[in-house]
C-alpha positions as CSV (number, residue, x, y, z in Angstrom):
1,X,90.7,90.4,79.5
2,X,92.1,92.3,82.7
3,X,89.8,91.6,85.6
4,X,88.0,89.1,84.1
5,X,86.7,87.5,87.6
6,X,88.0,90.4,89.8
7,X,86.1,92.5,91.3
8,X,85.8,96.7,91.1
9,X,87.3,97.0,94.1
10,X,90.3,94.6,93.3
11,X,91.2,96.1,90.0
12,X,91.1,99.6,91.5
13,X,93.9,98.1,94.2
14,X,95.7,96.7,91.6
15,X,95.9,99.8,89.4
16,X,96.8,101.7,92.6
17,X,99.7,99.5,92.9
18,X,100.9,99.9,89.7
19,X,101.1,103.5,89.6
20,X,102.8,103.8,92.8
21,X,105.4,101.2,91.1
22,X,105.7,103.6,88.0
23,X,105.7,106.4,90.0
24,X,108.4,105.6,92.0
25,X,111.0,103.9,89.5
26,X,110.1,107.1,87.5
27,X,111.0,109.4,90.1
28,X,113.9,107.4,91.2
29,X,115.7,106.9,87.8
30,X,119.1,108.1,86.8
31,X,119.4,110.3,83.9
32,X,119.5,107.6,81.5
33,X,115.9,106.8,83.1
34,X,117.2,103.3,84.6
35,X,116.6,102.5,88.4
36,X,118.4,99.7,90.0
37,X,116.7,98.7,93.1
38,X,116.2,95.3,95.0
39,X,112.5,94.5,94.7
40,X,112.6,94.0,98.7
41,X,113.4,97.7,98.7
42,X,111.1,98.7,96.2
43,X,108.5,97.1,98.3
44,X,109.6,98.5,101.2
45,X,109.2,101.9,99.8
46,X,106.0,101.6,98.0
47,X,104.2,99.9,100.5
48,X,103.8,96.5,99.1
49,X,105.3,93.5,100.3
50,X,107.5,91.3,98.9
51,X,105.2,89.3,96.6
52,X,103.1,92.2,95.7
53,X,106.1,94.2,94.7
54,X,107.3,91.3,92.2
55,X,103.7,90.7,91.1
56,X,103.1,94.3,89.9
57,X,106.7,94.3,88.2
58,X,106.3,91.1,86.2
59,X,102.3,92.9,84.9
60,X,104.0,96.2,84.7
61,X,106.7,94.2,82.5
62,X,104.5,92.2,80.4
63,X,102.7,94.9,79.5
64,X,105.3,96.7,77.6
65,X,105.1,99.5,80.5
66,X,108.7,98.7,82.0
67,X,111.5,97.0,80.7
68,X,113.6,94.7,83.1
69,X,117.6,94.2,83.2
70,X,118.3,90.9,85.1
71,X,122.2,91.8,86.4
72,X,124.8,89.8,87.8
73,X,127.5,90.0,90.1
74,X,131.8,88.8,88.7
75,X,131.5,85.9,91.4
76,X,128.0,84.5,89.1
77,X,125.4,86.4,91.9
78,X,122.7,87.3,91.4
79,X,122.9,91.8,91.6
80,X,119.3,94.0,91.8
81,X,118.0,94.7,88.7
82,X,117.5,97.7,86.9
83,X,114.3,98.6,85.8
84,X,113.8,101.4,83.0
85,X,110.3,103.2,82.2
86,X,109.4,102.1,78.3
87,X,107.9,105.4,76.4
88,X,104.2,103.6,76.7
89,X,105.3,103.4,80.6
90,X,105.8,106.8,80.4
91,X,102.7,107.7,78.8
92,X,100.3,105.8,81.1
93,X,101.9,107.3,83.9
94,X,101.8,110.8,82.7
95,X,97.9,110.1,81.6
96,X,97.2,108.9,85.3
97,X,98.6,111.9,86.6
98,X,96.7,113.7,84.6
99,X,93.3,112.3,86.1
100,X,94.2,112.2,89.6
């Protein structure tokens, strides 16, 4: 159960988070709806730090909301991912627009 142990307050934080992470890899995406983005940068912009950033990503992920591409560089490096909206990622975001 989400929140089990959390308070109000925290779980309305941690959905706040969330949506700004949807909202942004949403808005961001290329017209095949990926986003490639460093999560230090997609901290940067959303606010969150570092940890935060790749806490809300691996819920957002195992959730079924966004799907993750782990890419590489020729030399065997490690590249930033890319990051793609699922259609229920979609859908929660649109219904959390919709309430505001």
């Amino acid at each position: 159960r989400e929140g089990a142990g959390m308070s109000r307050v925290k779980m309305e934080v941690a959905r706040a988070r969330r949506l700004r992470v949807l909202e942004w890899l949403h808005r961001g995406s290329d017209g095949a709806g990926r986003t490639v983005v460093s999560l230090r940068l997609l901290a940067l912009e959303t606010g969150l730090t570092y940890a935060q950033a790749r806490s809300v990503v691996r819920h957002l992920a195992g959730e079924g909301l966004v799907e993750v591409e782990h890419r590489a560089l020729s030399n065997g490096g490690a590249a930033d991912n890319a990051y793609s909206l699922t259609d229920a990622g979609r859908k929660a975001l649109e219904r959390a627009l919709e309430r505001g």
